[in-house]
N, C-alpha and C positions, 0 to 999 in steps of 0.2 A: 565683668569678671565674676566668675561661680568659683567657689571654694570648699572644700572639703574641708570638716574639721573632725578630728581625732583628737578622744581622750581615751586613755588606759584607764580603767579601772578595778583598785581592787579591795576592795574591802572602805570603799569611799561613795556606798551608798546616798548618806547623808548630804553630799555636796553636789550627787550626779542633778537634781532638777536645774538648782541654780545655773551648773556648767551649761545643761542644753539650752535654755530660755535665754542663758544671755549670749550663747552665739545664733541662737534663731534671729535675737534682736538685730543682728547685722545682718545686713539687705545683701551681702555678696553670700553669704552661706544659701550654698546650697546641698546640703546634709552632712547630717552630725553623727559620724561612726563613734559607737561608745565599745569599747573591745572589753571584755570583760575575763579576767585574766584569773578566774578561780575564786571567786573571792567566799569568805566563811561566815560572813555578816549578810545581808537581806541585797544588798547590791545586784547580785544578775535579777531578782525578784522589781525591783526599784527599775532597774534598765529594759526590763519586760514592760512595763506599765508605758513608759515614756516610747518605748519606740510602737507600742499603738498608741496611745494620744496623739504623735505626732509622725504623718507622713513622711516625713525629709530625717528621721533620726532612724538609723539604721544600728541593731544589735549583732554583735559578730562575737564568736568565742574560742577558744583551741578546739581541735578537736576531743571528744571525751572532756572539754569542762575543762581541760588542765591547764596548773599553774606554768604559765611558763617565764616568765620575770617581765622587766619594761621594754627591752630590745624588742624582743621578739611579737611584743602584744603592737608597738607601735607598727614594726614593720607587718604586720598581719594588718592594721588599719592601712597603711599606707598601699600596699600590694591590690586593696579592696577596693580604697577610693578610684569614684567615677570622674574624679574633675581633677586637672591639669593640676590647680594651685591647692596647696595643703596648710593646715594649718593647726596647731596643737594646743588645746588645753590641758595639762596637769596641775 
């Protein structure tokens, strides 16, 4: 089983390494959409870094950068994912 995992983020730079590394750490992920929902702190900067260090971490944003709340950024990750089974970190 391959899973997709989705996290919103927005202005939760700080916590995006931990969130990727430890769903890599699971052998069923197979890529870690980080949706990046505007954020005013160093966050899309943080989410740039990580989705080149790692293959399987994909970076997705609104169109134009914009804010658009948790619905919509999750269902933006979710409409994106490649794999059947989904799976969410907040």
């Amino acid at each position: 089983m391959q899973v997709s995992v989705i996290t919103a983020v927005y202005n939760q730079g700080q916590y995006a390494r931990q969130a990727v590394e430890s769903a890599l750490a699971q052998p069923e992920t197979a890529e870690v959409l980080l949706v990046e929902d505007g954020s005013t702190d160093d966050s899309l900067t943080i989410c740039e870094q990580l989705a080149a260090e790692y293959e399987q971490v994909r970076l997705l944003r609104h169109p134009g950068g914009a804010n658009r709340g948790y619905p919509a950024t999750l269902n933006l990750g979710i409409v994106s994912s490649r794999y059947e089974y989904i799976a969410f970190i907040d």
